[in-house]
VEXPADO-412449 format. One line per 10 residues: number of its first residue (from 0); their letters; for each residue x, y negated, z of C-alpha. Coordinates in steps of 0.25 Angstrom, whole numbers, m for minus. Example, Ala and Ser with C-alpha at 12.3 -4.5 7.8 and 13.67 -1.06 7.14 Angstrom:
0 = as = 49,18,31 ~ 55,4,29
end
This chain:
0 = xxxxxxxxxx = 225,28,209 ~ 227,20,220 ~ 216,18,231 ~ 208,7,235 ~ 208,2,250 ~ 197,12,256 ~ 185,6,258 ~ 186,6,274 ~ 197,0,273 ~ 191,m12,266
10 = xxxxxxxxxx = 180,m12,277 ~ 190,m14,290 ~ 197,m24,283 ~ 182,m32,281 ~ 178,m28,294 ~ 191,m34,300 ~ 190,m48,293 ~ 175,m50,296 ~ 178,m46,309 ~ 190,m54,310
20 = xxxxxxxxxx = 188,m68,303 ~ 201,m75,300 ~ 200,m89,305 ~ 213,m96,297 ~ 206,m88,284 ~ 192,m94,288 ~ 198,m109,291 ~ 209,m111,280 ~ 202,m119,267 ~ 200,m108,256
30 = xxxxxxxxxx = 201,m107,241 ~ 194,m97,233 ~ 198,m95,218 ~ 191,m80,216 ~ 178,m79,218 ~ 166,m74,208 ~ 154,m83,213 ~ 147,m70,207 ~ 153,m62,218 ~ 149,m70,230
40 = xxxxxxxxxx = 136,m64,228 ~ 133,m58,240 ~ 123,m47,243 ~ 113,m55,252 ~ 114,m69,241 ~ 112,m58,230 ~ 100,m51,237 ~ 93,m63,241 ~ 96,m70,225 ~ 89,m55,219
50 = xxxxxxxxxx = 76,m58,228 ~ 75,m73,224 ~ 74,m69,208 ~ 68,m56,211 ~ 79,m46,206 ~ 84,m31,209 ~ 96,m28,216 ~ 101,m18,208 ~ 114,m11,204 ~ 117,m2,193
60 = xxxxxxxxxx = 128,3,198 ~ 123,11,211 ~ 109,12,204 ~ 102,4,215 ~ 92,m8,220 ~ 95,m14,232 ~ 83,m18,240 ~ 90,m23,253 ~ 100,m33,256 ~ 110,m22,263
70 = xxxxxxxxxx = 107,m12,249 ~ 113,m23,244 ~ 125,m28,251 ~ 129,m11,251 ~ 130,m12,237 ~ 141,m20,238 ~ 151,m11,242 ~ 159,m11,230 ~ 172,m5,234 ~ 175,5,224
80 = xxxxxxxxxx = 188,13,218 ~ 198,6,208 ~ 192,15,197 ~ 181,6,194 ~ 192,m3,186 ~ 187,1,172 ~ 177,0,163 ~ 166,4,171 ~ 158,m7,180 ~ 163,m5,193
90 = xxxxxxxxxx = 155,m8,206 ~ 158,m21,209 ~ 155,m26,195 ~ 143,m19,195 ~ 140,m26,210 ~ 146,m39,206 ~ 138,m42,192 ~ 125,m35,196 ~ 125,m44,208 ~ 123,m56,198
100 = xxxxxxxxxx = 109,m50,193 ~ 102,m59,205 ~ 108,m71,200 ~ 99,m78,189 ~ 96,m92,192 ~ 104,m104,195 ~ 100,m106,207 ~ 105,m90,211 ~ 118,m96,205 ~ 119,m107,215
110 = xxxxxxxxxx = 116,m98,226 ~ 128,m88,223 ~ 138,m100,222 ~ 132,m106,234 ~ 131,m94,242 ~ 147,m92,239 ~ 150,m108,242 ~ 145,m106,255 ~ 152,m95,259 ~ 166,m99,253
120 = xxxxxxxxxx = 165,m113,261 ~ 161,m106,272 ~ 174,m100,272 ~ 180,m112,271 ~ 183,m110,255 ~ 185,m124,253 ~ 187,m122,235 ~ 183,m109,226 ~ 184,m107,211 ~ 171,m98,208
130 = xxxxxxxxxx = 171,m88,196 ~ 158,m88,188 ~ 155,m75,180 ~ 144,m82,170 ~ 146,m72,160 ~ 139,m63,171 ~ 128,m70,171 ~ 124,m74,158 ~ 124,m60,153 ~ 113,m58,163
140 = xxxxxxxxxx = 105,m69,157 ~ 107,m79,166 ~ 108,m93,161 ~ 124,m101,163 ~ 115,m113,168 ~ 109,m104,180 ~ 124,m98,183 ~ 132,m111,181 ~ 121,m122,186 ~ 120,m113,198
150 = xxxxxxxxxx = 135,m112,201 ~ 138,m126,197 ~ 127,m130,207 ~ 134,m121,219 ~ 147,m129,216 ~ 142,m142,216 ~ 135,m138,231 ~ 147,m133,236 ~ 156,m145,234 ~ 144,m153,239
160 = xxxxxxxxxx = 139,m146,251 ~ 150,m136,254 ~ 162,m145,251 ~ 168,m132,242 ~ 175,m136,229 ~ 171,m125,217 ~ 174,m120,205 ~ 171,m111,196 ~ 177,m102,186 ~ 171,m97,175
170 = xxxxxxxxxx = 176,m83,174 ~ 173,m72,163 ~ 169,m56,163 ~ 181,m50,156 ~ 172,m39,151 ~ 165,m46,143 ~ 168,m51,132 ~ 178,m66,128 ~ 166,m70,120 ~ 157,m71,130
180 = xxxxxxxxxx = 166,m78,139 ~ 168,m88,130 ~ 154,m90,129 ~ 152,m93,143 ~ 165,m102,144 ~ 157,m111,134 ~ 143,m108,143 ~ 151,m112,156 ~ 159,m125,149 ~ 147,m133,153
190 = xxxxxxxxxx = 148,m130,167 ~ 164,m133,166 ~ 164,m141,179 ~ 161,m130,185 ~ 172,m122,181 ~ 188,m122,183 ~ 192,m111,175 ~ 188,m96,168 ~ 191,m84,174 ~ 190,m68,170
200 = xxxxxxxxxx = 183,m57,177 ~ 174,m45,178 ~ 179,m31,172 ~ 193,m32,168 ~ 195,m19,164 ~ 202,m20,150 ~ 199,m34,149 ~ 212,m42,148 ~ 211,m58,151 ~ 215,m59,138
210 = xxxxxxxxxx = 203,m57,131 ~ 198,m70,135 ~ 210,m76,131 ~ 205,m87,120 ~ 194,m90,132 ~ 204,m93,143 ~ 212,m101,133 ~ 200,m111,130 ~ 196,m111,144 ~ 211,m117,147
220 = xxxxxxxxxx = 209,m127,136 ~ 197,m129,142 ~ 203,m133,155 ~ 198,m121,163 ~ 209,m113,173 ~ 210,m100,169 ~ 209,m85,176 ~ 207,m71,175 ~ 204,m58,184 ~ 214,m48,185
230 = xxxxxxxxxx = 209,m37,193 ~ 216,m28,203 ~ 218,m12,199 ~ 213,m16,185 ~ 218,m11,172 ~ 229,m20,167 ~ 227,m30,177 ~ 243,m34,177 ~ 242,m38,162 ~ 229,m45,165
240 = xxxxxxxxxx = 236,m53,176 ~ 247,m56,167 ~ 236,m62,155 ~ 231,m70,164 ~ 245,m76,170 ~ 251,m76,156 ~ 242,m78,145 ~ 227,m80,149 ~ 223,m95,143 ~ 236,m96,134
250 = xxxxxxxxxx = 246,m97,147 ~ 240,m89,158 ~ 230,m92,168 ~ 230,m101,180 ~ 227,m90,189 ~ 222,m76,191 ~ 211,m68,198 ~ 215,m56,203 ~ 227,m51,198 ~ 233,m44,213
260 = xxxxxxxxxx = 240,m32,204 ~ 250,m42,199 ~ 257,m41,210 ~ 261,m26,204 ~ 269,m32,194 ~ 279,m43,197 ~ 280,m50,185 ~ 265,m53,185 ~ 268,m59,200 ~ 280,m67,194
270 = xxxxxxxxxx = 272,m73,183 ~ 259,m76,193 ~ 269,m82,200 ~ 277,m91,190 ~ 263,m94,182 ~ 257,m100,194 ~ 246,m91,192 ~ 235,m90,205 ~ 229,m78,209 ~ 217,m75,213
280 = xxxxxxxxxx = 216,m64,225 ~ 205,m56,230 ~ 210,m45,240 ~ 197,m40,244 ~ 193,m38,229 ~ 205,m28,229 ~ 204,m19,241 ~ 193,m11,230 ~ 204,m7,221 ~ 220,m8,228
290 = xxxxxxxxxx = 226,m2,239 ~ 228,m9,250 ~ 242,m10,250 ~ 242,m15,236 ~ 231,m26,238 ~ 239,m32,248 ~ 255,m30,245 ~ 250,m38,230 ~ 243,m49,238 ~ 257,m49,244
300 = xxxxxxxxxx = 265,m48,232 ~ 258,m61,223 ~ 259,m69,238 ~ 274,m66,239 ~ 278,m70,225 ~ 271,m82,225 ~ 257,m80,217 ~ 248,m92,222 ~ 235,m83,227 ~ 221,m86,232
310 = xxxxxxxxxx = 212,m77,239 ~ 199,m76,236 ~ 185,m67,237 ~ 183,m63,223 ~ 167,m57,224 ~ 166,m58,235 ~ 152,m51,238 ~ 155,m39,230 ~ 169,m38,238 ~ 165,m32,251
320 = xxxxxxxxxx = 160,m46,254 ~ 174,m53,256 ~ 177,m67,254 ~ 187,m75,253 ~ 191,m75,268 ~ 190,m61,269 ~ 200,m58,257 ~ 209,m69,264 ~ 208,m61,278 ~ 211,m48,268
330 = xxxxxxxxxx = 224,m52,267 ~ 227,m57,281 ~ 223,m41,287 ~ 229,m34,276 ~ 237,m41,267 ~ 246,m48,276 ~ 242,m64,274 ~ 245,m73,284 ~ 237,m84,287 ~ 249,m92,279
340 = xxxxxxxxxx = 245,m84,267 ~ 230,m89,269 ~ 236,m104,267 ~ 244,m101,256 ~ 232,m95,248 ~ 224,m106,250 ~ 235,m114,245 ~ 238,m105,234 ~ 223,m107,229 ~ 225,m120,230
350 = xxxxxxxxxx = 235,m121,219 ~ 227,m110,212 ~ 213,m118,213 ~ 209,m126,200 ~ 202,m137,208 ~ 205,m149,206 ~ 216,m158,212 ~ 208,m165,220 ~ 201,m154,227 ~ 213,m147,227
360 = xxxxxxxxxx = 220,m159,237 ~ 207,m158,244 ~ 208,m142,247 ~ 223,m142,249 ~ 221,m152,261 ~ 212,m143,266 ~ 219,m133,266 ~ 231,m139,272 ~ 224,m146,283 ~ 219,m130,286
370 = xxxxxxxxxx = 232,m126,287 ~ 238,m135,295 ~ 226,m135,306 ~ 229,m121,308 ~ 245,m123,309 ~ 241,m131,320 ~ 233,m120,328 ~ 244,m110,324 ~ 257,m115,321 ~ 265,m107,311
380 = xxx = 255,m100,307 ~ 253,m102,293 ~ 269,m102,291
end
């Protein structure tokens, strides 16, 4: 088995970057395509969201209530050895849907969205495609009006008062079952302009993309984009990623999330490549479960060949607390990125987004206008 990067490791490479801020990473317009709006949930919003409907801060996992803020935020440690890729629940799971629990009203779905649009635009994340676990909330009784009217309300704000284009996309817990994310498709279609495509995630562990197979096909007829969650370290992930490059929704999908490891097998690369298919990356989500040399040499490997990429935070909260800048900044100290590479990230999300037309031209002009300000302070630079 091979080892994770040790834990204080992890810690001097988050110490560097908050000690260090990058400022082209900080300046340049920034899209974001993989982010759980359920994992921005951070300590001090869940704290202050458990008081106001006068809940426990429990976890069943360690067996304890938390009674303070910093009880709290320690328990959000969840770096932990590749073992727990099984049919166990691991930590984060544990952390990332007991964290839900404080979330009951509309108003505390608002409130997690808003929280999250704030902070993106803050660093100058200019458009974000958000994914929605609703199964995760209904099975707690909690109403698809309080979750969606909440979320849709965050949206609409966010263009309004923040000038940040969203979207969301409606993704699906692979561990339960394709009847019940059928059933909440047709619970979300109401709320369809909320939503650009479906997506697939939660425990993977023998749960092929192709289960949900008959689901992704009506979502494409629907008119939905289509992608899935291929872990890294996971049992099978290789023929996962090639499901959803190949097959999923009759054809393939448009992009996946995930899916690093198919940099260990070529032809997967190739047909990433050929397809046209986006991927998704979150390098600080992976620092849990590969070595370091791996986690950045297959970074390496799907830039080189050509595979359009984005950068993004994934859960943020429940990931040592890294954001979308700060996995960015990873790969400047570790993984070799130039500032150049920066640029063609954003432009590869460009491509990958599915916003429209118009805000795309809109965000592509940003983006350029960005660059070529900062080919003026430092000539050659971004070559």
């Amino acid at each position: 088995m091979t080892r994770p990067i040790p834990y204080g490791t992890i810690q001097a490479w988050q110490s560097h970057i908050r000690s260090n801020p990058d400022p082209f990473i900080l300046s340049i317009p920034k899209i974001e395509l993989h982010v759980h709006i359920e994992g921005t949930l951070t300590p001090s919003l869940r704290f202050t969201l458990a008081a106001r409907n006068n809940l426990p801060l429990t976890s069943i996992r360690l067996n304890k209530t938390f009674h303070t803020l910093s009880e709290l935020e320690s328990a959000y440690n969840l770096l932990e050895p590749i073992s727990v890729k099984g049919a166990g629940v691991s930590a984060f799971f544990d952390a990332y849907y007991g964290g839900m629990d404080c979330l009951r009203m509309e108003r505390d779905f608002y409130d997690l969205a808003w929280a999250y649009f704030e902070r993106a635009r803050g660093m100058n994340v200019v458009y974000c495609e958000v994914f929605v676990d609703l199964q995760a909330h209904t099975r707690r009784g909690v109403s698809v009006e309080a979750v969606l009217g909440g979320l849709g309300r965050a949206r609409r704000d966010a263009w309004e008062k923040l000038s940040l284009k969203t979207n969301y996309i409606l993704s699906f817990l692979r561990d339960l079952s394709p009847g019940s994310a059928t059933e909440h498709y047709e619970l979300a279609l109401p709320y369809r302009e909320m939503f650009v495509g479906i997506g697939l995630d939660s425990n993977e562990y023998d749960r092929p993309p192709l289960l949900f197979k008959e689901l992704y096909k009506r979502a494409r007829a629907d008119g939905f984009k289509l992608t899935a969650h291929c872990d890294v370290r996971q049992k099978d992930t290789h023929e996962h990623i090639r499901q959803v490059v190949e097959e999923l929704g009759g054809t393939g999908a448009e992009r996946v999330d995930h899916g690093l490891d198919a940099a260990e097998r070529s032809e997967l690369v190739e047909k990433i490549r050929e397809r046209g298919v986006g991927m998704t990356l979150c390098p600080w989500a992976y620092v849990r479960h590969h070595t370091e040399a791996n986690l950045f040499s297959h970074m390496r490997t799907l830039m080189d060949a050509g595979v359009k990429i984005c950068i993004s935070s994934d859960s943020p909260a429940y990931v040592e607390s890294n954001w979308v800048t700060d996995n960015l900044s990873l790969l400047k100290l570790r993984g070799g990125f130039t500032d150049a590479d920066v640029v063609r990230v954003q432009r590869d999300a460009l491509d990958m987004c599915w916003a429209d037309e118009e805000t795309k031209g809109r965000l592509r002009k940003e983006i350029e206008e960005s660059v070529e300000n900062w080919e003026q302070k430092e000539p050659g630079k971004l070559e």
